[in-house]
C-alpha positions, 0 to 999 in steps of 0.5 A: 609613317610609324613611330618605328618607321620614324626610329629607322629613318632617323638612324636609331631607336629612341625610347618611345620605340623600344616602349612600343617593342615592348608593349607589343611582345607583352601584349603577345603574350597576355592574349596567348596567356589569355587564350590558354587558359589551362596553363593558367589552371594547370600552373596552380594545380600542382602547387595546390596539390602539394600543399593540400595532399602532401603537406596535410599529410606530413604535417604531424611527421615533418615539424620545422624548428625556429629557423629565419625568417620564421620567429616561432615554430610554424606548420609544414604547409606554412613553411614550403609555401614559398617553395610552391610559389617558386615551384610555379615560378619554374614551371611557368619559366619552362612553359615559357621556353617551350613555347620559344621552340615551338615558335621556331618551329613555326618560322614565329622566332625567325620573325620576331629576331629578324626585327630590326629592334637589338636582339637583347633587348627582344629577348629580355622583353619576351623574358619579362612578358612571362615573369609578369605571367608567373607574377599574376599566377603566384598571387593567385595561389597565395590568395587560394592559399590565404583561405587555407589559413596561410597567412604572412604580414600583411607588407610581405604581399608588397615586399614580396613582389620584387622577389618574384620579379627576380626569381621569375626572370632567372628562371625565365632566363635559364628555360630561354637558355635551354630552349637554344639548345632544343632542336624538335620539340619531341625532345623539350619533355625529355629535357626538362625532367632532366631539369625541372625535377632535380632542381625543385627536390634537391632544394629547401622548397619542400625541407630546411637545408639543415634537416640535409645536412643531417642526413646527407652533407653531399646533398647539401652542397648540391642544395646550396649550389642550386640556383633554385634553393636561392630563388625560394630562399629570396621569396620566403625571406621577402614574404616575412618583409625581410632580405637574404642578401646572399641570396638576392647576390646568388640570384641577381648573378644567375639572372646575368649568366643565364641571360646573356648566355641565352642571348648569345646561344641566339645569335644567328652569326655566333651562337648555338643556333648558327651551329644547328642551322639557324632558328 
């Protein structure tokens, strides 16, 4: 009898099972991880692309003034570093709900949440198996980055862990929430320009929220309302060893809404699956 079979017969689940749950969906997802190697690759292309050809090309026309968490004056490609890192981050949060979509398609998402295991608890556990995923990705880049001579304090590599554990979990957590909402995955493309784009140019990922504020207050209120803006702000503040509380507030809230949102939407008796006919 299996550690899980044990759970069942003694009328609940105790640690160890929910650890053997877990261990599972994560290791599910290393060996996709491992057997897509061009997500791996087209995950770094982009950010890499932006800080080799975009900022090389707009570091004598964008400066950045003296603004937290920087103490002097720094070059464009040092400041929208942090804003790639997130880049990657949604990026990976969004690949990660295609592949939600296509599981359901597939008839994959009806057997893992026909598991006897809460609901929450597979979904949270699939949510951190990616972020791990978009963890590993980020570092990689800053390593690429490091010999381009983008450099941070040498605490801010440690320091900067927990941000991306947070920021990718929001960000996981908002693709799992759109992908309920996808019906085919002819649509998932259509969607998430809907999504991806907005959400990373009308934020501080590429421009200082000041630099907005001077040429349109409207995009500046729109910049500040989006999670995303919070997201690269909490990265940037812990890549220089240092916290934005509002910022850590903003995306630690987000994180819940999204989540539970998203695990309500996949509740076959009451969410947004039961309403399209099951997942």
């Amino acid at each position: 009898m299996t550690a899980i079979d044990q759970g069942q017969a003694g009328g609940g689940f105790g640690l160890a099972q929910y650890l053997i749950c877990f261990s599972g969906i994560v290791w599910r997802e290393a060996l996709r991880f491992i057997h897509q190697r061009e997500r791996f690759i087209s995950a770094l292309v982009r950010p890499l692309v932006w800080l080799f050809i975009f900022a090389a090309g707009f570091r004598q026309v964008l400066g950045v003034s003296i603004i937290p968490p920087y103490e002097t004056y720094v070059l464009y490609e040092v400041y929208i570093t942090p804003g790639l890192l997130a880049m990657i981050q949604l990026f990976n949060g969004m690949q990660s709900s295609l592949t939600m979509v296509y599981d359901r398609e597939t008839g994959g998402m009806r057997v893992l949440l026909v598991s006897p295991f809460p609901r929450w608890w597979l979904l949270t556990s699939k949510l951190l198996a990616g972020t791990l995923v978009s963890i590993l990705q980020a570092y990689t880049f800053l390593v690429i980055a490091w010999f381009w001579d983008i450099e941070a304090p040498p605490l801010g590599y440690l320091t900067l862990l927990p941000a991306l554990l947070l920021a990718g979990l929001m960000l996981g957590a908002l693709g799992m929430l759109i992908s309920s909402l996808i019906r085919q995955l002819e649509n998932f493309a259509g969607i998430m320009n809907f999504v991806i784009f907005p959400m990373f140019f009308a934020s501080s990922a590429l421009y200082p929220l000041w630099r907005i504020k001077e040429s349109s207050l409207a995009l500046y209120y729109v910049c500040e309302a989006n999670p995303f803006t919070h997201a690269t702000e909490l990265i940037r503040f812990a890549l220089y060893g240092q916290v934005s509380w509002i910022d850590l507030a903003v995306v630690l809230g987000c994180t819940v809404v999204f989540l539970v949102g998203a695990i309500l939407a996949y509740d076959p008796a009451s969410g947004m699956l039961a309403r399209r006919g099951g997942s």
